[in-house]
C-alpha positions as CSV (number, residue, x, y, z in Angstrom):
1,X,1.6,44.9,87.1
2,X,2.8,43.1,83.8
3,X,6.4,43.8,82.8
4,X,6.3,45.3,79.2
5,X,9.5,44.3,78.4
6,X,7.9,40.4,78.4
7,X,6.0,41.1,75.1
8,X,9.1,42.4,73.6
9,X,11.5,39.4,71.5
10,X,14.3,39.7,70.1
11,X,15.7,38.2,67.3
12,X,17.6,35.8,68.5
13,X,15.0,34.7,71.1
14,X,13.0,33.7,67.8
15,X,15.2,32.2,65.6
16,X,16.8,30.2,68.5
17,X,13.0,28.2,69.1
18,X,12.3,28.2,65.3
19,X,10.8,24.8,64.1
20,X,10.3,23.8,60.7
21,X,7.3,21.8,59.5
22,X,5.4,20.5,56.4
23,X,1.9,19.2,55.9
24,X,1.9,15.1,55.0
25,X,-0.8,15.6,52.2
26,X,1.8,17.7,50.0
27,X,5.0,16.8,49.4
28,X,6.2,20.5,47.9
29,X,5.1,21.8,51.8
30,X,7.9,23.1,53.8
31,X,7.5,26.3,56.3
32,X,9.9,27.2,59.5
33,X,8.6,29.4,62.1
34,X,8.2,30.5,65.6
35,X,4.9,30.7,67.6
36,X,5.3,33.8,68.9
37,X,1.7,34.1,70.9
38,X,3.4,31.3,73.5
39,X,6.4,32.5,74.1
40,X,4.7,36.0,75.6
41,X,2.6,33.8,77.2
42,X,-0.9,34.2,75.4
43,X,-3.0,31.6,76.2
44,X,-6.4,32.2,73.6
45,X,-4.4,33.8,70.9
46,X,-2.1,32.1,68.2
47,X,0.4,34.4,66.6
48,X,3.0,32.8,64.4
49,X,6.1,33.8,62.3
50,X,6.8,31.7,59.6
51,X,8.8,31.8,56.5
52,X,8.1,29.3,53.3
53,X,11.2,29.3,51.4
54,X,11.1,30.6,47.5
55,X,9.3,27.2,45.2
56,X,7.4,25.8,48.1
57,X,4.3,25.7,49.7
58,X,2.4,26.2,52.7
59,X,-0.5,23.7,53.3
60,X,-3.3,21.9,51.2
61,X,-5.6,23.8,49.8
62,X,-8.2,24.2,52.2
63,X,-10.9,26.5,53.6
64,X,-12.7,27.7,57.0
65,X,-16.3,27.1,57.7
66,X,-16.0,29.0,60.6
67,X,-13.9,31.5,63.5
68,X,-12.3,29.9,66.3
């Protein structure tokens, strides 16, 4: 049987492997985060916590065609 406690993070555990990023094609992108989904160990499913500061952006405009 899983251990529950292995979905549970605690703050510290998130902050401590938080990256920060920004996408080449805009240079007002800048986002820190954590992908959460990995560190429980999913394997099909991507969760993510991530800040953009106050003034900044996320990606490039963009859209989906389709699901994943």
């Amino acid at each position: 049987m899983t251990n529950p406690n292995a979905f549970i993070l605690r703050a510290e555990q998130i902050a401590a492997d938080q990256q920060s990023f920004s996408h080449p094609w805009n240079s007002n992108s800048e986002l820190s985060g954590t992908q959460l989904g990995r560190k429980v160990g999913l394997q099909r499913t991507g969760v993510n916590f991530i800040r953009v500061p106050p003034g900044k952006e996320s990606f490039i405009y963009h859209s989906h065609h389709a699901n994943d």
